[in-house]
Structure formats: C-alpha cells, structure tokens
N, C-alpha and C positions, 0 to 999 in steps of 0.2 A: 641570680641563678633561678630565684624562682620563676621570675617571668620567663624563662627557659622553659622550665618546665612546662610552664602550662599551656606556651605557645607548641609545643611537640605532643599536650594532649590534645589540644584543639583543632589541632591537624586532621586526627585520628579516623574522621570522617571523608578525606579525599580520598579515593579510591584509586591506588597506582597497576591497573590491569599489566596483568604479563607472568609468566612463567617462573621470571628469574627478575628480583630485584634490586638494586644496590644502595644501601644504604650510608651515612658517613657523619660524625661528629661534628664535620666542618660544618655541615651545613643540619641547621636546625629544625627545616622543614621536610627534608625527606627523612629523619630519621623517626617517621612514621611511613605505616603500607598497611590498606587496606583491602580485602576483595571476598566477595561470595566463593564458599565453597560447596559444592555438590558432594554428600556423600557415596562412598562406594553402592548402597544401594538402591540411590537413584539412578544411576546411569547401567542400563544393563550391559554384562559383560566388563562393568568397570573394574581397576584397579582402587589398590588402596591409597586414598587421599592425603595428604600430610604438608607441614610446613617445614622449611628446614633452614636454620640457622647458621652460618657460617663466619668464622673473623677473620679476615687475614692479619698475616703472618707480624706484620707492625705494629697491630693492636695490643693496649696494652694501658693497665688503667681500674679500675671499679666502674661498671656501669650497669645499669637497670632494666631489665629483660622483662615483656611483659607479654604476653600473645590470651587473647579471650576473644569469646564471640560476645556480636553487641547487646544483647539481651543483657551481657551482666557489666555492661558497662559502669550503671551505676553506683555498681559496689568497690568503684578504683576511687581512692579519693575520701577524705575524712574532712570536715568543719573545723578549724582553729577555732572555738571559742570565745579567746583570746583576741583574733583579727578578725575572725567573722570571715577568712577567706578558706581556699580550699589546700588541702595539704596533700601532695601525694607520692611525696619521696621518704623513705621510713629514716632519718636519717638518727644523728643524739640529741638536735632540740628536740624532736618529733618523741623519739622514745622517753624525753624528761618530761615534755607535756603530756607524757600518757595516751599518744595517739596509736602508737603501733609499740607491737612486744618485740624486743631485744634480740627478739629472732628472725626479725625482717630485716635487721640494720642493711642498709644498703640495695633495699628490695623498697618497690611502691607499694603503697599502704593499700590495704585491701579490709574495706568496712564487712567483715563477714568474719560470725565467731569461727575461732581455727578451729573446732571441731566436723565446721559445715564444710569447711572450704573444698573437700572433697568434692561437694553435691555442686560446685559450680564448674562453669567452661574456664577458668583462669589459669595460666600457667604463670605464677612469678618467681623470679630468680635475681639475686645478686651473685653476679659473674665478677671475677679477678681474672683481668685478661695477662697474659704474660708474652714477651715476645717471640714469636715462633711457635704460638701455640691458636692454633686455628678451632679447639673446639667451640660449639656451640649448643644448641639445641634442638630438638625434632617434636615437633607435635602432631599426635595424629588428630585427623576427624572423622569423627563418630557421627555425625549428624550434619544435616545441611544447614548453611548459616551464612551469616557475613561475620569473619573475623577479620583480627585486627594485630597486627604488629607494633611494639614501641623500643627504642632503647634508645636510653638516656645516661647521658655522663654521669658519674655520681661524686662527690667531695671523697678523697680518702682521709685516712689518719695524717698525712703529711699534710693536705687542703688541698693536693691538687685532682685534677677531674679529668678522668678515664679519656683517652683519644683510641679511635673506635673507626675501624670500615668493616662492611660487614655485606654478605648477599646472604636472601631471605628465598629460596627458592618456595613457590607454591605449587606444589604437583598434585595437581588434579586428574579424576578417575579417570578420564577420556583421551587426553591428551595434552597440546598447548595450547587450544583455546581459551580465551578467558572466560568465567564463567558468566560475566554478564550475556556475551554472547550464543554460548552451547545454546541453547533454544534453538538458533537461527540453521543452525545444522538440523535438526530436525525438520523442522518447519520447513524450510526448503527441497532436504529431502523427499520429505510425503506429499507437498504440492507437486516436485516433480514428477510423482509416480499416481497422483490425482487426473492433472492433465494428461500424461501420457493414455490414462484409463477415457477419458473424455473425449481425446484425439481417436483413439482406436473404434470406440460407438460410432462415435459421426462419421468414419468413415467408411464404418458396415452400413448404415442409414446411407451415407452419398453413397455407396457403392450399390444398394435395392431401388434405389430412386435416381439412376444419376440419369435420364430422360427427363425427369421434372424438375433438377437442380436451378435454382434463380440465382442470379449472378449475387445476390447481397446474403448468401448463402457459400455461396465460393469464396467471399468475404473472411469469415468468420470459418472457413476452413483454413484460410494462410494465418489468420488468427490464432487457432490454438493451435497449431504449429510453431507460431511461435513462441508463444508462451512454454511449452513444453521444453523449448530449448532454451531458452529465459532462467526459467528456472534450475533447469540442469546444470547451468553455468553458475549463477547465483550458491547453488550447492557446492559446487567444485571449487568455489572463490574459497569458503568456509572450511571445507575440508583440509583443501591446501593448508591453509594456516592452521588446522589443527595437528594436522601431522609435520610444518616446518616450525610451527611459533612465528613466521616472518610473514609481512604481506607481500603476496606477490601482485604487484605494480601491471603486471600486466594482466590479468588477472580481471582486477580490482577495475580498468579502466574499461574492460569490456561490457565488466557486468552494468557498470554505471551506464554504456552509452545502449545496454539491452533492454536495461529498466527504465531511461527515459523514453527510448525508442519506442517500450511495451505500452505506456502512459498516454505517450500523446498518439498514437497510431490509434488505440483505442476513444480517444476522447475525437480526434479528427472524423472514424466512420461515424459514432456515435452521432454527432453534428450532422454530418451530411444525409444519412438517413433519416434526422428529425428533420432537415429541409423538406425533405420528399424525392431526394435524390436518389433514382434508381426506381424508385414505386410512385411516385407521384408525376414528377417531369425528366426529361432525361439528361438535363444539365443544368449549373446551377451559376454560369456567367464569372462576371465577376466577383460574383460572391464567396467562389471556389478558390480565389487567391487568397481574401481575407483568412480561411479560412484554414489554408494552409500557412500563413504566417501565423498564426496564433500558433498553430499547431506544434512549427518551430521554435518558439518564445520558447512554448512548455517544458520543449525534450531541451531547449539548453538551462533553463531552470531545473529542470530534472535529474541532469546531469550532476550540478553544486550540490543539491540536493541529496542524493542517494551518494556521493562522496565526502559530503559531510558527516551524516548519518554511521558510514562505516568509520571514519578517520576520527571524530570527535565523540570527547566525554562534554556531555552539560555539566556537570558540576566543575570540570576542567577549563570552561572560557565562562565568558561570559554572555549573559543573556543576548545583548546585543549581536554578538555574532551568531550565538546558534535562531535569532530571530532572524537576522540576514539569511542562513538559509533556507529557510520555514518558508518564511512572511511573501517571498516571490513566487514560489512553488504553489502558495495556495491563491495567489492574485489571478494567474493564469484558469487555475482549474476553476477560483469563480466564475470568471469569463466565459469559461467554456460550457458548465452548468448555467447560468442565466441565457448565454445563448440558445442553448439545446432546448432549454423549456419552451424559452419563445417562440423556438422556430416549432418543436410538437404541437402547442398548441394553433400555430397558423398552419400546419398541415391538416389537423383535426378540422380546425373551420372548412378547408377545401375541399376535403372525405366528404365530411356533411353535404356540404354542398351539393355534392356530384353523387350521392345517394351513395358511396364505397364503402357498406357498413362493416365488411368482411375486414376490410386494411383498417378500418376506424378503431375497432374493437381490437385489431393489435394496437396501435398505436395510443390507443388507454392504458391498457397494459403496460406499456413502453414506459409512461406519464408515470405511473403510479412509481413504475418502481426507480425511476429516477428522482421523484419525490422522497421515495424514502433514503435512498442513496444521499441526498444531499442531506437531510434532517441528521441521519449520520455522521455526515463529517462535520456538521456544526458543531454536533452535540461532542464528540471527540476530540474536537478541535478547542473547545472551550475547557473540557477538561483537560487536557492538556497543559493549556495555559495558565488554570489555575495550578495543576501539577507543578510544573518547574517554575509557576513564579513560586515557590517557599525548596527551591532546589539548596536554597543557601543554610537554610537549616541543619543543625548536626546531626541529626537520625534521619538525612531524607536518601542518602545510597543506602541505607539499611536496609531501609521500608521498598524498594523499586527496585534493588538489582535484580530481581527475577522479573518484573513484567518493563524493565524500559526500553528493552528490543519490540513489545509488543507498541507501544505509547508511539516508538519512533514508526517502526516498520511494519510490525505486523498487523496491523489493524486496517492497514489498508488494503494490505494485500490480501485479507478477508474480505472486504468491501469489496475491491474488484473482482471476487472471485465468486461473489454470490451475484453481483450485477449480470456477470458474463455468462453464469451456470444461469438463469433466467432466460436472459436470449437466447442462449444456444437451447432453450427448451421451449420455448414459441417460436424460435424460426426453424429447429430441426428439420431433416429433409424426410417426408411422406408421402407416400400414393395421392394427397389430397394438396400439393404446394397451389396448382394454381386457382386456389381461394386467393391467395395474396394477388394477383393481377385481374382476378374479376371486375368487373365492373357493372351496375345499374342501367342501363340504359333506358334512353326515354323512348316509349314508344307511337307517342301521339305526338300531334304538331305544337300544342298549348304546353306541354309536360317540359318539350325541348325550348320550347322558348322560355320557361320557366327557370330553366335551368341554367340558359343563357345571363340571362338579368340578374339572377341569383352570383353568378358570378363577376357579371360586373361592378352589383354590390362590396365583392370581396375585395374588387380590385380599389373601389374608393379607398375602403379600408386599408390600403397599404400590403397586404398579402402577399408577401415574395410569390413568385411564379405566376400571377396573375394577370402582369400586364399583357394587351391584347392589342390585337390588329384590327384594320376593317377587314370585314368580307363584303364591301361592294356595295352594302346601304346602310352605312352609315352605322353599325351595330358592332360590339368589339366582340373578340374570343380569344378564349386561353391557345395560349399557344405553345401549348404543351396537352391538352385537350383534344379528344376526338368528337368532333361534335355529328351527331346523327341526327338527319331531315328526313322527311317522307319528300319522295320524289313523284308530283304530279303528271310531271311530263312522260316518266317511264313506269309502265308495268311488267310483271313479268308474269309469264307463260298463260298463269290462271285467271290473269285482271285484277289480281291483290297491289295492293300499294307495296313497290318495294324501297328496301329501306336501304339511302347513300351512307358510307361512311366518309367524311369530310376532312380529311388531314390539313390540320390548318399549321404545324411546323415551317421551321425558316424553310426545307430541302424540297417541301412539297406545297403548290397551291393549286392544283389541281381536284376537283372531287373524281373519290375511287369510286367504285361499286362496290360491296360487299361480296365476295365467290357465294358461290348458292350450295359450295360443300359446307358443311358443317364443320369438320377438321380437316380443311385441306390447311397447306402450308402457304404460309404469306410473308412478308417479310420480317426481320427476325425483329420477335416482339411483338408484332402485330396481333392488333387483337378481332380475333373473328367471329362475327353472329353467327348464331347455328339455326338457320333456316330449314324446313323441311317440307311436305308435301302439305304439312298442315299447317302452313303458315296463316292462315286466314283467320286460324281459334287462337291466334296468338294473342295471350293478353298483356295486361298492364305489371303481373309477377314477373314474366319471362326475364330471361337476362342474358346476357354474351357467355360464350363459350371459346374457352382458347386450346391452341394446339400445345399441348405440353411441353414443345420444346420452342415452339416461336411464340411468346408473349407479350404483348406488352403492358407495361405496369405505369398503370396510372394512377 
C-alpha cells in the first residue's frame, strides 16, 4: 500500500489541462490532477476561480483528500525515523509512531504545527464515502499558483480500502481555457490589433506615394495583410476553445496551414531579395525553383510544428517526439538563414562593385538585423533545450506554466515581429523611394571599363548574377547590367560626347540611346540619365535619374 501511495504522490507533477477532470481508484495514476491557476484579480473582468470535488454516486469507502498549491508541497509528508522513508497517510501505525495527532486519522500527514496550518495553501480531509452520496469538496483560489489534486484510498477499521470515482472540475476566471494557455488569447489578440495598426499606416504611406510604389514594396503590402489575418484567426482558434472547452478541428487546421503559410512566405521573399531579386537583377533562374522548394519543406514542417505545439504537453511525451517536432522546423529555417546571409553578402560585393551605395547601405541594414535575428534563435533555442531537458523533474510544470506558451510560441512570433517592424520601417513608401533604383554611373571611358573588369572579377569569384556574355570583343558583361559607353561616332546637337545606354539583357542586344528628356517615360523600370543643356559641366559626381513610376532596379 505504500508504494501506492507514493506512486500517486509522485505523479502530483503531471499536469492534467482541462476544465473537468476524472478521476478513479482503479487506476493509480490519474488519481492525481494538476494545473495553474489564475486568480480572479489577474484576469480583468474575471470570475471567481475555484476547484471542485465531486463522487459519484457508487463511491464509497475512507479515502484521502488533499488539494494545496505547490510552494507548500513540502510540508505533505513526514521522515519514519524508524525506515528512513517518507510517510504520508495519518494512519494508527503512523499515529503510534508519533508522526501525526489522532486528528488526522485517515487524513495525509501534514509536517506543519496545527496551529500554523491556517497560514498554508493546504486543504486536508478524511472523507467517508457512502453510497449515493456524491458530496465533495470546493476550494477557492485566492492567489495565482499551480495547484494540485490527490485522493487516495485509505485502510478502514475493517482493512479494507475506500473505491472511489470522482470529477475534479477547475473553473477558471476566464473561461475553459487551460491556464497554461490564457496567455495565448492575449497575445494573439494584441498582435491582431498591432498589425491591423501597421496595415492601416502603410497604407496612408502607399496611398501619398502610390506613383513612387516599388514592386518589393507591394511585397510587404500583401504581407501584412496577411499577417493581420493570421493572427485574427490564430485568435479566433483560442477564443473558440475558451468559450466551448473543445478544439475546434477546423479551426486548429487553418490556423496551422496560416502560420506555416506566414513562415515560409516570409523567409521565401526574405531570400529572394537577399539574391537581389527585384533591385539587383530581374530574375533569378533556376535558382528560383530551389528556392521555392525549400520554401515548401518549411510550410509542411511548419505545419507538424504549430500542430504539435497546440495538441502536445512536454512533460506528456516524451523528448523524442516533442524533438521530432522542433528539430525539422529548425533544419529548414537554418537553411534558410545561411542562405540568406550568403546570398546578402554577394549582393553587397555587387552594390560595391557598381558603385550602388544608396541600395548597399540598405542592404547593411538588412545584414545586421538578420544577424541579430539569428544570434536570437540560437541563443533561444539553446535555452530551450537546456529547459526541457530537466522537464522530468518534479517542480519543473510548476516553475514554466506561465511562460511555456512563451518557450514554445511566443518568442518567435516576437522575433518575427520585430524583424518585419524593421523592414517595413526602411522600405516604407516616401517622396524619396527611388534612392532604392538609383544608380552610380560611370562617366568617362577608363571609370566604365573599370567597372567592367571589376565585374568580371566578381564573376570568377562565383557571384550569382554575374555570369556574362560577349559583346563582340571578346570582353564579358553582367547581364542583368546597364552598361554605359561614350559614344565616339555620335554627337549631339552641341559636340558633347553623348552618352549610349547598352542593354546587354537575354530580350535586347541592341544599343539604345539614352532620350535627352530628363523624365521622360521609358520602358517600365528603365532607367534614365538626366541630361540637360549643361551637359558639358557634367562631372564625375553626377548620377542617373529615374521616372518615379518606370524604374529600374539594379
């Protein structure tokens, strides 16, 4: 019998989440329930919090009622002297060896003089069940905590031992969320109405500037569009079950395929703009498939993920599985992180290159704070894993039920949310967007050839986007590149040397002329020198000027 015992104190640490719980004699290991409760005055507008006890009707017996929050854990339970082991049913060897007074017979011993016992969280009782008599007990809470449920069979005067079912309902201030989760109802909430506040700015910004909008700007408009509804939903998932107690399955499988969807959508542009996709060159080959496979890995990893997350307790499986769902989720997102670096840093060499310090100096920007983003999830990510490896310990749901919604969930979705508040705050739409498409141009013959061999350098070095063609003697060029010569053969009007622009693209091998407007229109993206009567004082500062709404981003 004692190993009975001790094995239904040792339990006392698994955490059974839910509203209503059921209890039973039969079996030894649910006849413990544990869970966080929130006080009535943390939850505003809440009810009053309480546990509540119940037997049915066939119960019937002596058994052991004990309900306390776990701070006073350690006063359940007294030293046999005698065996050196722990004793914690008041029974008549216990009362002869002097462990417990005469007044607990049939109650767990409780190391705490009876005059204090007031000053603790403990509720104990020795209950005589009778048939057809369903009372029980009610405990309120006063204070937020993780408490704990037990009842235990006990020996009567005849020897035999209490048979016992019972439900333990836990009503909490809010509703029937469990409390490890209320957090998430928050959180999700106020991010909904974050983005919503984010969505509506950007689009008074795109609506005063929508002549100088750039397409990786319209980007990051369907972006927080959808994150606003992302979140909505993710809310709505939460709510639901706060107001049924049940998971609604459809629900649950949306939000899962919104937050992978939200994940890899974001880690995909993130990639293809650190290519130079869209500002750098205007396609990125086959490189664009890889990169959509990965993308897809992520969202169906994303998927297990964020369904794991909502469905699973850790201290409920075991490591193995909750690292099954982890350990793929984060393989991808290395992938995608080491790629992204690599490919920013070989954008930056090409910026340099082509003298683009306006796009360079964002794409620093870019660098750094992807740098910290990932220093982050290391560091998160290790503590983590030293976290729930000691999950097996008996005070470790004690110590976490308030932040392990953050450990699992939240933490990222503050990481992605200060990554994307960044961007969306260097690429915002202004009177001044096309800095982003400017470009250096060379204005002398030596400066352009310069520039030329500088990139062929790039292209030894392996620099996506760099590989070149001939132009006719023997000399390569980016072909993604506008390359600009002084043209010997032609002058214009004044006898200035005027200056070709040279589309070296698969669509065109022809050389243009540059128009001699300044903003006229060209085709869309093109980028246009601003030439004027005083072309002649033109010097080596000068630089290309574009029409606000035809750009092009190199």
């Amino acid at each position: 019998m004692l190993s009975r015992i001790l094995l239904a104190l040792g339990s006392l640490a698994l955490v059974v989440n839910g509203a209503d719980v059921y209890l039973s004699s039969n079996s030894e290991e649910s006849a413990t329930s544990c869970s966080g409760m929130w006080s009535k005055s943390a939850i505003p507008g809440g009810t009053d919090p309480y546990i509540r006890v119940g037997f049915e009707d066939q119960s019937e017996g002596d058994v052991a009622l004990l309900i306390y929050e776990w701070s006073d854990f350690d006063k359940i339970g007294v030293v046999d002297n005698s065996t050196g082991t722990l004793r914690y049913i008041c029974d008549s060897s216990a009362i002869a060896d002097h462990l417990c007074p005469s007044s607990d017979l049939g109650a767990f011993i409780i190391n705490v003089p009876e005059n204090e016992r007031n000053t603790t969280s403990i509720l104990n009782q020795a209950v005589s069940l009778k048939a057809n008599d369903s009372d029980g007990a009610i405990y309120s809470i006063s204070k937020t905590g993780y408490y704990c449920l037990a009842i235990v069979p006990v020996e009567n005067a005849s020897g035999a031992f209490g048979n016992f079912g019972a439900w333990v309902e836990w009503r909490f201030p809010y509703g029937e969320l469990p409390a490890v989760d209320y957090p998430k109802l928050i959180f999700y909430g106020v991010f909904s109405i974050i983005y919503l506040i984010i969505g509506l700015l950007w689009a008074i910004q795109t609506f005063r500037y929508w002549g100088d909008i750039l397409p990786v700007q319209n980007y990051i408009s369907g972006v927080i569009f959808f994150l606003a509804v992302e979140m909505a939903f993710n809310w709505g998932y939460w709510e639901s079950y706060n107001q049924t107690g049940k998971t609604s399955w459809g629900l649950l499988i949306l939000v899962a395929l919104l937050n992978a969807a939200r994940n890899s959508i974001s880690f995909f542009m993130l990639l293809i703009v650190c290519m130079g996709y869209g500002v750098v060159k205007p396609s990125l080959g086959s490189t664009m498939k890889k990169c959509v496979i990965l993308a897809a890995t992520h969202f169906f990893f994303g998927v297990l993920y964020v369904i794991g997350t909502m469905l699973m307790q850790p201290e409920d499986h075991g490591f193995f599985i909750v690292f099954l769902v982890i350990f793929p989720l984060a393989t991808t997102m290395t992938a995608f992180y080491i790629w992204t670096l690599n490919s920013i840093n070989r954008t930056l060499v090409i910026l340099d290159i082509r003298k683009q310090h306006v796009k360079a100096q964002m794409y620093k920007r870019l660098y750094r704070l992807l740098i910290f983003s990932v220093c982050m999830v290391v560091v998160v990510f290790v503590l983590n894993i030293l976290n729930f490896g000691t999950r097996l310990s008996q005070d470790w749901p004690a110590k976490n039920w308030k932040r392990r919604w953050f450990m699992l969930d939240g933490w990222l979705n503050i990481l992605y949310f200060v990554v994307f508040l960044v961007i969306v705050i260097l690429w915002r739409p202004t009177d001044n967007n096309a800095r982003y498409g400017l470009e250096q141009l060379s204005q002398d013959e030596d400066e352009a050839m310069d520039l030329e061999n500088n990139l062929r350098r790039a292209e030894g070095l392996g620099y996506d986007g760099m590989k070149g063609r001939g132009n006719g003697d023997g000399r390569m060029m980016d072909d993604e590149a506008a390359i600009f010569e002084l043209g010997d053969e032609e002058s214009d009007d004044e006898g200035g040397n005027r200056i070709k622009l040279m589309s070296v693209g698969a669509s065109s091998s022809q050389p243009k002329e540059s128009p001699r407007r300044g903003l006229s229109g060209g085709g869309e993206h093109s980028g246009l020198l601003d030439e004027d009567d005083q072309d002649d004082d033109m010097d080596d500062s000068d630089t290309a000027k574009l029409n606000p709404r035809n750009q092009k981003m190199h």
